[in-house]
N, C-alpha and C positions, 0 to 999 in steps of 0.2 A: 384429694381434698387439700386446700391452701389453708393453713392454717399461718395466720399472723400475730404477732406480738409487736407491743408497744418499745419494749426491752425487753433485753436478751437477760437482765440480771432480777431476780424478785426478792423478796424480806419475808414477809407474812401471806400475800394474797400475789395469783397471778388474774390476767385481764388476759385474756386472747381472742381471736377474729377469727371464723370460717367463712370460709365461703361459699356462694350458692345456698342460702339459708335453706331451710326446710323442715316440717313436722317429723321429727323422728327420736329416738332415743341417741343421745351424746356421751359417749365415754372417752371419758380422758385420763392417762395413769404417769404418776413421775416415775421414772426409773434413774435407779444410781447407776454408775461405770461399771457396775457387774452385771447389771440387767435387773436388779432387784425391782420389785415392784411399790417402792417409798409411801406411795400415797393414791387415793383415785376416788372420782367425780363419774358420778352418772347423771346426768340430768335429761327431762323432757323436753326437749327444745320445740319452741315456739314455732309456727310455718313462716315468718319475717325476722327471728332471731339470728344474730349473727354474731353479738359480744357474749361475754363469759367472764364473770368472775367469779375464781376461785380461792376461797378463804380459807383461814385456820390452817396454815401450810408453816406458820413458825417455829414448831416443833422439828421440823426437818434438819439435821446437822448441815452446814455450810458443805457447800461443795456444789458439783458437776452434776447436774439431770436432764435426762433426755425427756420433752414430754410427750405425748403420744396422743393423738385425739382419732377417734372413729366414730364411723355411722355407717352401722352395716359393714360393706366391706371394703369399705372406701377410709382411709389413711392418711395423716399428716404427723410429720414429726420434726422437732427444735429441737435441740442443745440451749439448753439456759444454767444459768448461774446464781445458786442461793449466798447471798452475802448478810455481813450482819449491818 
């Protein structure tokens, strides 16, 4: 799965793009440089759904996450940057 972002850097909320929409359950998790698992989004996606935004992520300490989106067993993964 191609997972896209607008910017590589977010504050409070990420916006991300998949592709090849489709009806399925969406999981997406931040992880810190150790592999922690920071924060995470399940959501029911839509059969034409392709954007995502994800709120409430200000609480997150600044720094380096990787973010992780799946469906099923299919995979995409960024490096992003939480700044203030």
């Amino acid at each position: 799965m191609l997972v896209k972002i607008k910017s590589s850097v977010f504050i409070d909320r990420l916006t991300f793009e998949v592709d090849n929409p489709q009806k399925c359950l969406l999981k997406a998790v931040l992880q810190d440089d150790k592999g922690s698992v920071c924060s995470a989004l399940e959501t029911e996606a839509a059969n034409d759904q392709q954007i995502f935004n994800w709120n409430g992520l200000n609480d997150l300490p600044y720094g380096v996450y990787t973010l992780v989106v799946s469906r099923g067993a299919d995979e995409g993964k960024m490096r992003l940057v939480k700044r203030v």
